[in-house]
N, C-alpha and C positions, 0 to 999 in steps of 0.2 A: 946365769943368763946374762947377755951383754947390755951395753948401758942401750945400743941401740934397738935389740928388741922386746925390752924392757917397755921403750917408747915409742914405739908401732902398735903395740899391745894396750899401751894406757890408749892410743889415739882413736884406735880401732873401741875399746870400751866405749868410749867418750860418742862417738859417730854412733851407735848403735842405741845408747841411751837414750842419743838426742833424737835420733829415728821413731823412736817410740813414742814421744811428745806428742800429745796434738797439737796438729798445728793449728795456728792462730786462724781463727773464723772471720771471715766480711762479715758485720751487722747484717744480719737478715731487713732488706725491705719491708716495710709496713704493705705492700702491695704484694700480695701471693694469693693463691689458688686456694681458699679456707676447705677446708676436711666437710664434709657434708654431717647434718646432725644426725644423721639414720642408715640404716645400710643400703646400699645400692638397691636391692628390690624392696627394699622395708613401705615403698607407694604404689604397687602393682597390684590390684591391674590397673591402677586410675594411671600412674605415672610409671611406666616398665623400665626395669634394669637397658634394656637397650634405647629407649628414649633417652634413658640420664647417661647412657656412656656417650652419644652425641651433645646431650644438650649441655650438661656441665662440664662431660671430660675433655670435650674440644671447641662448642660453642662459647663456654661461660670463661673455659681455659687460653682460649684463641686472643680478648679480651684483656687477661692477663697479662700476658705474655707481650701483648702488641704495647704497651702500658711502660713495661719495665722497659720497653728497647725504643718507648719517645722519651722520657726521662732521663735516660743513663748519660752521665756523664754531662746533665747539667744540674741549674741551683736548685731544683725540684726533685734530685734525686733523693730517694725516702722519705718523702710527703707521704702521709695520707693519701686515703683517695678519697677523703671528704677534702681533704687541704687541695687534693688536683683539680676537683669539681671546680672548686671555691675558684682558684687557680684561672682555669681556661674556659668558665663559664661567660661566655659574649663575648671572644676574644677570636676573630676570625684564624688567627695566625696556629692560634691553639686546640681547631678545630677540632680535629683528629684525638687531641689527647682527650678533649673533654668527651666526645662518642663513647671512646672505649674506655675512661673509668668511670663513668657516669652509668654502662650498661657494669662494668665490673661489679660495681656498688650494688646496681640494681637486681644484679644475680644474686650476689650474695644474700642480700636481703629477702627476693624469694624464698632462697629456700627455706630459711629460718620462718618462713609464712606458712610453712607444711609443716603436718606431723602426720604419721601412719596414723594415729589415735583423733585424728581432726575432725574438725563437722560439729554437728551439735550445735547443741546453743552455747551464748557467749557468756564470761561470768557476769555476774551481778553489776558490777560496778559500768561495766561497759555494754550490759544491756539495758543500764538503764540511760546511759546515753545515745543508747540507739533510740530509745520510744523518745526522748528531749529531741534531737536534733535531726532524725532522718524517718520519724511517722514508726520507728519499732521494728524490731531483729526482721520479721518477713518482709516487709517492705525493703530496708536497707538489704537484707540478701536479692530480693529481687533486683536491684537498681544496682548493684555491683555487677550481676552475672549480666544483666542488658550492659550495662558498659563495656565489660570486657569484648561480650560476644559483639554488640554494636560498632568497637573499634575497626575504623578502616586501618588496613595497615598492621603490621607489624608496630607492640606496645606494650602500654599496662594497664591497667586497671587497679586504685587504689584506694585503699580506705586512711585519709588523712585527717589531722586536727590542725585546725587555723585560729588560732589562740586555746579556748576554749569551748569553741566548735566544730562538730565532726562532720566531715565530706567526703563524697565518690568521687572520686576526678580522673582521667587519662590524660598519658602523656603519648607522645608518638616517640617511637624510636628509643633514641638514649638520654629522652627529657627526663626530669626526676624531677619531683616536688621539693627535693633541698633548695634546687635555686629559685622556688617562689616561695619561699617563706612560710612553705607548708611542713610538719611533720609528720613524715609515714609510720602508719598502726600494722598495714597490713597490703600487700600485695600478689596480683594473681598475672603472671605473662601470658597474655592474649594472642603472643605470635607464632605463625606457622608449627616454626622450629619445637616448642613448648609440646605439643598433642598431634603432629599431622601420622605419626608411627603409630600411636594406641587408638588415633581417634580420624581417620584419614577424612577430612571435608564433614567433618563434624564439629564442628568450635564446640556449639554450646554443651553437646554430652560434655565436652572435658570440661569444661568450666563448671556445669551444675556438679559434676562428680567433683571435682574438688572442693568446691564450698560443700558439698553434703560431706565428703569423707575428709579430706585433708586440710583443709583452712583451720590454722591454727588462733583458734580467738584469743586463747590464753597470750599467744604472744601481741597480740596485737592489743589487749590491753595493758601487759609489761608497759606498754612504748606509752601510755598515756603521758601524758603532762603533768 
């Protein structure tokens, strides 16, 4: 064999090996589209596979996406979206970013406020701060599902801790209780988008059927303090 294709032959190995490599990845964003905890219909009929292919896969997605393309390619790129909140919260210029990761945040953390196996009563520890701070589990489910339902508007409805005591509060739109100094337990989306498919011009079915079946308590006492 010649010296020359000899080394054609190593160059071509060479080129083929390196083909094979993975190639070197971009750090994935701290800002993405999170996997949903349950299967697409694992909340029907309260919450249908066709409600969540709008409401997550392109409402909660839309949010995302708008997210990653105000960021890119400045000093904020791969923040958090608690560091974006923090970030563009009362910041006229920043308006925009703060909407959509402030609603990104707040999707996310819905869902994790569901579980197919949800409803019930809450565990111990956080039913017994319900009869301390909001008169007891019936009354505080009461006074959440009026809130929700009573929200004007497109929002949320939340169940928060402010030091050591617990609160129902709404926010409108893409407010969040991060930037009042509240910590969220648990949350339910009050807006159209959320139940107008399973539950057309009916708020409050959707809302009592989630607090009855899907509100997950357990997680919302995880979040205690």
């Amino acid at each position: 064999m010649s010296h020359s294709r000899r080394v054609f032959l190593a160059g071509a190995t060479s080129a083929v090996a390196l083909s094979a490599l993975p190639r070197a990845a971009k750090a994935a964003s701290p800002v993405e589209l999170p996997k949903l905890p349950w299967a697409d219909d694992a909340l029907a009929p309260v919450i249908s596979a066709n409600t969540l292919s709008f409401h997550y896969g392109k409402h909660h997605k839309a949010y995302v996406d708008k997210v990653g393309d105000l960021v890119r390619d400045t000093e904020l790129e791969g923040a958090t979206l608690e560091a974006l909140i923090t970030a563009s919260a009362g910041v006229p210029e920043r308006r925009a970013l703060f909407n959509n990761a402030a609603q990104a945040w707040n999707h996310a953390f819905y869902w994790r406020s569901l579980h197919p196996k949800g409803g019930g009563k809450p565990p111990a520890r956080l039913a017994a701060l319900l009869d301390r701070d909001l008169g007891g589990f019936d009354k505080a489910r009461a006074d959440l599902a009026a809130a929700a339902v009573g929200h004007f508007g497109s929002g949320w409805a939340w169940l928060v801790q402010k030091g050591e005591t617990l609160q129902i509060v709404t926010t409108a739109n893409a407010d969040t209780p991060l930037t009042a100094g509240l910590k969220p337990l648990l949350t339910i989306d009050d807006g159209e988008h959320a139940n107008y498919l399973d539950y057309p011009n009916r708020r409050a079915d959707h809302v009592n059927a989630v607090l009855d079946k899907l509100i997950d308590w357990r997680f919302a006492e995880a979040n205690l303090g």
